[in-house]
N, C-alpha and C positions, 0 to 999 in steps of 0.2 A: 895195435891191429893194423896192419897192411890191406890196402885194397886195390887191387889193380884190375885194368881193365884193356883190351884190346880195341884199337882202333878200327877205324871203318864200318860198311853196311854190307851183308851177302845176301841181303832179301826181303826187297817192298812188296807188297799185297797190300787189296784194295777191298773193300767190304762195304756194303748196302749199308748207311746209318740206321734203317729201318731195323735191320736184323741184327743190331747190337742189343748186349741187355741194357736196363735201365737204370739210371741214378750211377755210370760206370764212372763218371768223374767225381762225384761223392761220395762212394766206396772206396778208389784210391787215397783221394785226401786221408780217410780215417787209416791207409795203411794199407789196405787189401789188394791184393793183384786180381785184375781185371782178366776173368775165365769170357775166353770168347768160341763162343758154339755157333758159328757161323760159316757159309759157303766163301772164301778168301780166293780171289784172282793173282798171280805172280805177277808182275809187271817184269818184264824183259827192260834193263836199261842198259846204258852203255858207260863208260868210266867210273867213276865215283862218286856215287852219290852222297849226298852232307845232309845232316840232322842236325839243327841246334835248335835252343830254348835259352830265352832268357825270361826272369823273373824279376816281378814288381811287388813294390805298395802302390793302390793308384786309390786315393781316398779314401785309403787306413784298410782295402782290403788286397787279399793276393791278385793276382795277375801274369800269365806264363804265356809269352808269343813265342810261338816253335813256327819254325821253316825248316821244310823237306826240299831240297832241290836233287834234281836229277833229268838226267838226257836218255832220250826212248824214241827207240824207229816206229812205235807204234803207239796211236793215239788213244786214250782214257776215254773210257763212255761217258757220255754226257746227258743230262737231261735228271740227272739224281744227285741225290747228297751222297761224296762220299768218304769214306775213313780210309787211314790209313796203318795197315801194321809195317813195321820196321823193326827187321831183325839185324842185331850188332855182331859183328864177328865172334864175340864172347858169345852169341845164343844169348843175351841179353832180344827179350822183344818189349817195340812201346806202341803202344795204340795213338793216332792222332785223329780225334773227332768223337764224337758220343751219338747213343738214338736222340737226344736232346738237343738244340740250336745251344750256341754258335756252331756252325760247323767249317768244315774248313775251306778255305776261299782257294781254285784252284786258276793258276795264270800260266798264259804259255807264251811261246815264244817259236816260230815256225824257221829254216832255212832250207835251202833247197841244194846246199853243200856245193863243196867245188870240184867241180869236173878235174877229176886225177889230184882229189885234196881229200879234203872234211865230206863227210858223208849226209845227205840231209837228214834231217831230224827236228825231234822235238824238244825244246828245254821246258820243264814243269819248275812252278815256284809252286808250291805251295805253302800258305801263312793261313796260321790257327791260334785267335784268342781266348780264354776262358780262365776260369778262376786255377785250372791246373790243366795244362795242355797237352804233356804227352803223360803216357799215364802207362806204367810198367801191367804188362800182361801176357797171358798165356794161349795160345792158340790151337 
């Protein structure tokens, strides 16, 4: 069996952790793709945005830190937890974050670009521990 896949990301959205279903990381694990019925904001970025995970044993149990990086003229609301969907070129989508803690830790990084250069902006990292971190879902 062949399985391929298309590189790249055509579309981040942001989502209240409040207004996720529940136990969405514990459903996946058993297998199930995570149904999400919730209001999702687009986030406008600029080049290409990167998705990876890597997976552990961390004291005989699993463990997946995923980072989302990407550059945006416009700033994330602040003051809430919040998740992220990430859609793969393939229309492959992955949720990062649950209504449940850990959630995910969001870092920036500010410039104010150069005159007749790079344009200002913002770079987002964001880094997400949990026993399964991005978690294949439907939007």
């Amino acid at each position: 069996m062949s399985h391929h896949s298309l590189p790249g990301i055509k579309k981040i959205q942001i989502v209240r952790c409040n207004d996720l279903p529940s136990s969405a990381m514990l459903n996946s694990i058993c297998g199930c793709i995570v149904a999400v019925a919730a209001p999702a904001s687009a986030i406008d970025f600029i080049g290409r945005p990167l998705l990876t995970w890597d997976g552990s044993k961390v004291n005989g149990l699993r463990q997946e830190k995923s980072t989302l990086e990407f550059v945006s003229a416009r700033p994330l609301p602040e003051g809430e937890n919040l998740a992220f969907i990430v859609t793969g070129a393939g229309g492959q989508q992955y949720l990062i974050g649950t209504r449940e803690g850990n959630f995910p830790i969001i870092n920036y990084s500010d410039t104010t670009g150069e005159l007749g250069g790079s344009a200002a902006v913002r770079t987002y990292k964001i880094t997400h521990i949990a026993q399964k971190s991005v978690l294949p879902c439907v939007l």
